[in-house]
N, C-alpha and C positions, 0 to 999 in steps of 0.2 A: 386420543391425545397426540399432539403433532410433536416428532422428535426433529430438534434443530443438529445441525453441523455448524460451528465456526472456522475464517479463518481471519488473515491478518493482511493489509498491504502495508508496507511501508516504504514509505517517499522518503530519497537523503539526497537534501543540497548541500555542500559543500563547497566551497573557495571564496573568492572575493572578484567583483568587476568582472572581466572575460577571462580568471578561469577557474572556473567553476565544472564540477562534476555532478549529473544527477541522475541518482538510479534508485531502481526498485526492487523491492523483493516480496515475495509473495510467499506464508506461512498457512499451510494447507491444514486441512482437519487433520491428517494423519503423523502430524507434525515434520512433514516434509520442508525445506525450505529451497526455493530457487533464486537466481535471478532474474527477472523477466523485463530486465531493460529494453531490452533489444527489438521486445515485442511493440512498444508503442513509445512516445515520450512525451507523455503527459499525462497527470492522475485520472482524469477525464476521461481519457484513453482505455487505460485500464479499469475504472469502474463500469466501464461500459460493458468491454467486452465480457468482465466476472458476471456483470447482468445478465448477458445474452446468454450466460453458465446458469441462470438461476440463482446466483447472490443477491442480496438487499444489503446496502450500508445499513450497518445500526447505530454507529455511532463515529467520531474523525474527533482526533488529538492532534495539537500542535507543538512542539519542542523547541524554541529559536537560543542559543546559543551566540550571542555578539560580541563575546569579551575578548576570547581567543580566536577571531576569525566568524566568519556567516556560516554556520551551522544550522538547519532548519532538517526536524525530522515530524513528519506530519505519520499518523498510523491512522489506518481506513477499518474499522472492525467490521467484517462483515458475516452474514449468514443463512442457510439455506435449509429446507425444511429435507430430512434423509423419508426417503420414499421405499 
């Protein structure tokens, strides 16, 4: 029987026109949480390189927010089989 790991990414755009802020964080199995802007800046980015970890997307949520301002929080569920 194959034991899975989960973790989480999540995308947050916030502002309006040029200025806008967006970052990432990344919710590990052990329930660690970082931020890992810094590392790439783009979701694409980061799903890649969690691949080249061994991750698989299983699933991606969308959040948009337009009443109070552009808020967009998208989460990446992913995970990997523990060896």
């Amino acid at each position: 029987m194959v034991a899975w790991e989960y973790a989480l990414l999540v995308r947050r755009y916030q502002g309006q026109g040029r200025n806008f802020h967006v970052s990432f964080v990344w919710y590990g199995p052990d329930g660690s949480r970082t931020d890992i802007t810094a590392y790439a800046d783009t979701a694409i980015a980061h799903l890649n390189r969690a691949g080249r970890e061994g991750w698989e997307l299983v699933s991606a949520a969308e959040d948009v927010n337009n009443v109070q301002g552009s808020t967009e929080v998208h989460r990446y569920h992913l995970k990997r089989p523990i060896v």
